[in-house]
N, C-alpha and C positions, 0 to 999 in steps of 0.2 A: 504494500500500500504506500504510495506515494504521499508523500505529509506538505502540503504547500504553507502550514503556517498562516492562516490568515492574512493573504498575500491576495491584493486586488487583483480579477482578471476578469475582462470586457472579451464578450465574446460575439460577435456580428452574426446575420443567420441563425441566432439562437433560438430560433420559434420550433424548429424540428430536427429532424435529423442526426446531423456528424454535429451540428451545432448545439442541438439541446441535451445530445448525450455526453456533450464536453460540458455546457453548464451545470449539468446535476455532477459528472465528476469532479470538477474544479469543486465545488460545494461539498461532497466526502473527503475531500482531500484538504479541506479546516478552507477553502477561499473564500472571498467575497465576490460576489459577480455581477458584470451588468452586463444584461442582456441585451441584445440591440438585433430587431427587425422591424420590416414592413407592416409586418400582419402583428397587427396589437393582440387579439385575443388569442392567438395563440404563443407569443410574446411575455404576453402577461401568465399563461399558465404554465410558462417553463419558468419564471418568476415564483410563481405558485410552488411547484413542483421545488423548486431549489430551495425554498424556505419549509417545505415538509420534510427535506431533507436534513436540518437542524442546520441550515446556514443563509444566509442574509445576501439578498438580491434586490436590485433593481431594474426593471424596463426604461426600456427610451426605445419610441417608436422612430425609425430615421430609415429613409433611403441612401443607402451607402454610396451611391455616384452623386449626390449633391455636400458641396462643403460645408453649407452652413449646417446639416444633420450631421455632417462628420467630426463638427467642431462644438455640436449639442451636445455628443454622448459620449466624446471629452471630457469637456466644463462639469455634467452630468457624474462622471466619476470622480473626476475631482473634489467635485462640490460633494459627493456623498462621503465617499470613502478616503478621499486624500491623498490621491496618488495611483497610479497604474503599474501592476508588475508585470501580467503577463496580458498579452493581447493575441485572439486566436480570430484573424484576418478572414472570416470563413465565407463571408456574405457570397452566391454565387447563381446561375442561371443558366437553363443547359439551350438553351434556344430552340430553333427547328432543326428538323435531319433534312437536308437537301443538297445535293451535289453543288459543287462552288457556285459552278456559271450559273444554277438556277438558284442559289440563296440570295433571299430578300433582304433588299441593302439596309432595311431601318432593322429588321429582327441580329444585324450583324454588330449595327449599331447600339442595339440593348444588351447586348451578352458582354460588347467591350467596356459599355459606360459601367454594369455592373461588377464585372469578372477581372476588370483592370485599373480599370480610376478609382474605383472604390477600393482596390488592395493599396492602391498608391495613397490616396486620399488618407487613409486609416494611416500611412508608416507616416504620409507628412503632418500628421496632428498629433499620433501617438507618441511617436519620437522623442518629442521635445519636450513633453511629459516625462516619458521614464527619464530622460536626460536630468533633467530637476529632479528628479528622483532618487538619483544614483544608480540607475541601469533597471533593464532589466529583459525580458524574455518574450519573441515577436516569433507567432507559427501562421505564417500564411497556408491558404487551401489552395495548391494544385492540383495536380491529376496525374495518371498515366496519361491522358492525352497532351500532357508539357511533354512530354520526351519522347510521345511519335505519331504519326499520321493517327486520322480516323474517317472514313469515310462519311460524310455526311452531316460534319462537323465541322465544318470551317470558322465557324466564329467562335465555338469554345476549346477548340484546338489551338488556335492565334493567341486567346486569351490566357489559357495555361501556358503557354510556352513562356506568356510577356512575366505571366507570376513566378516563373522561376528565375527570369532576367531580374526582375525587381527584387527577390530574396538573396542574390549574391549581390549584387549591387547596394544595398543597403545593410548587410550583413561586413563587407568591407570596412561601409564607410565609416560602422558606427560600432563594429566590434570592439575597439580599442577602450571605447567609450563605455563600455558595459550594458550597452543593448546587442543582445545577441538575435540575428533574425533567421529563420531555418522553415522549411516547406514541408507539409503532408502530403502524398501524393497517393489518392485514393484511386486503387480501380471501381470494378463495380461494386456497391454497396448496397444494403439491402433499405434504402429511401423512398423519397417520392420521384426522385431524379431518374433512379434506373427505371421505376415503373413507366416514368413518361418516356423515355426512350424506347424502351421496350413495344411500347402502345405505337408508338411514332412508326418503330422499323418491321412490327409484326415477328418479330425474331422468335421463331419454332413456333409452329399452327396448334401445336396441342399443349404447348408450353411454353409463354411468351419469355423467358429468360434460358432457356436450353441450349438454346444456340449460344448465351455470351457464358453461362456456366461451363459449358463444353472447352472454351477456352484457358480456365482456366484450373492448373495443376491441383490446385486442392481440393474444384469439385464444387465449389459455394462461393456466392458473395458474402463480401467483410460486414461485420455487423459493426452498427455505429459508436459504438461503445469500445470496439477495437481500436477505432481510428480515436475515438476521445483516448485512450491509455498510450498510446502513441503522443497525442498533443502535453498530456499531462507529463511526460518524461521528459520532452524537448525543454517545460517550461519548468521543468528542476532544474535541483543541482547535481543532479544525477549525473547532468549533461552538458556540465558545465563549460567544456574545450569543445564544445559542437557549434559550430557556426557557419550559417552559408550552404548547409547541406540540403539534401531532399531525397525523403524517406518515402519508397515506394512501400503500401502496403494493401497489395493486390493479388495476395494468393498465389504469386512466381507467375502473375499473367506476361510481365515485360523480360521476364525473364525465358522466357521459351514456352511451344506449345507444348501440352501432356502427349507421352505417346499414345499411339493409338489404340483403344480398347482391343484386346485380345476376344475374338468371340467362340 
């Protein structure tokens, strides 16, 4: 069990998912948390849920690509808790699946305003926070699809790839500093993300996810609670000499296919 010490941690995307299974583990692990998404009412029950858990939350509802939200849920921790340690960059949006030349230019346009300006957004307001703070600990959400093709994905493909430019690039600049920044790089996960995908590409007729389990060597997608025990590690001391890295944790999907079923 990971002990964070009643250590502030703003977690973006926190209404479901990789996000709200980091919120309620930051909260077992002694944090304080501020929650931060679009959808209030489900926002406010990972809020909920993190204070049933014997630890102390706040919401701020904010759209992560505009800066005066980004600089809400800021002020927001500040003003509650006094300071920011650890910040899990998660906010994200999987777009349409449609081959390049037929993807629609504004749907390209909401996957980078969310999936890129928004990571950028959060390191350019968080930063200077922990900095006043005396450092501390930044897990951006990538992907397996930051580190290679994906059919039918071109605008969240682009967008992961820019999240992992921006976690060495900021993990450089500001390591010395004692803000360490390091990337989660999930395959498929068992969310509302893979389901829309799934729904989108029709992937296996009698088993809409067969075909991307088929891919991968262990058989199953990551449960969300994986990828939070992952973020919880980075934003210890556990992992203190780790900076700038990116942690795939996708079942050995990028690591090669399974061989083939013996029948």
């Amino acid at each position: 069990m990971i002990e964070l010490g009643g250590k502030v941690a703003v977690v973006t995307g926190g209404a479901a998912g990789i996000g709200r299974a980091t919120c309620l583990a930051f909260a077992q692990a002694g944090g304080q948390v501020v929650v931060v998404d679009r959808d209030e009412a489900e926002g406010e029950a990972t809020a909920a849920l993190v204070r049933d858990a014997g630890g102390q939350a706040r919401f701020v509802s904010a759209d992560v690509s505009r800066r005066a939200d980004v600089q809400a849920y800021v002020n927001t921790a500040l003003q509650q808790f006094g300071r920011i340690d650890c910040f899990f960059n998660n906010a994200g949006i999987e777009g349409r699946v449609a081959l390049t030349a037929d993807y629609d230019e504004a749907v390209f346009d909401s996957v980078l305003a969310v999936n890129v300006k928004g990571v950028f957004l959060g390191l350019k307001y968080v930063i200077p926070a922990m900095l006043q703070g005396g450092g501390g600990a930044i897990v951006n959400t990538g992907s397996t699809a930051g580190v290679s093709g994906s059919a039918g994905l071109s605008g969240y493909v682009a967008s992961k790839h820019a999240v992992i430019g921006l976690t060495r690039t900021a993990a450089v600049e500001y390591g010395g500093s004692g803000v360490r920044v390091n990337a989660v790089c999930p395959g498929p996960t068992s969310t509302r993300m893979i389901a829309s995908l799934e729904s989108q590409t029709g992937a296996g007729a009698n088993d809409p996810g067969e075909r991307y389990r088929s891919l991968i060597p262990i058989g199953r997608y990551a449960e969300p609670e994986e990828v939070a025990d992952l973020v919880l590690f980075l934003c210890s001391d556990l992992s203190r000499s780790i900076n700038g890295a990116h942690y795939m944790i996708d079942g050995g999907r990028t690591a090669g296919p399974p061989p083939a079923r013996r029948s």
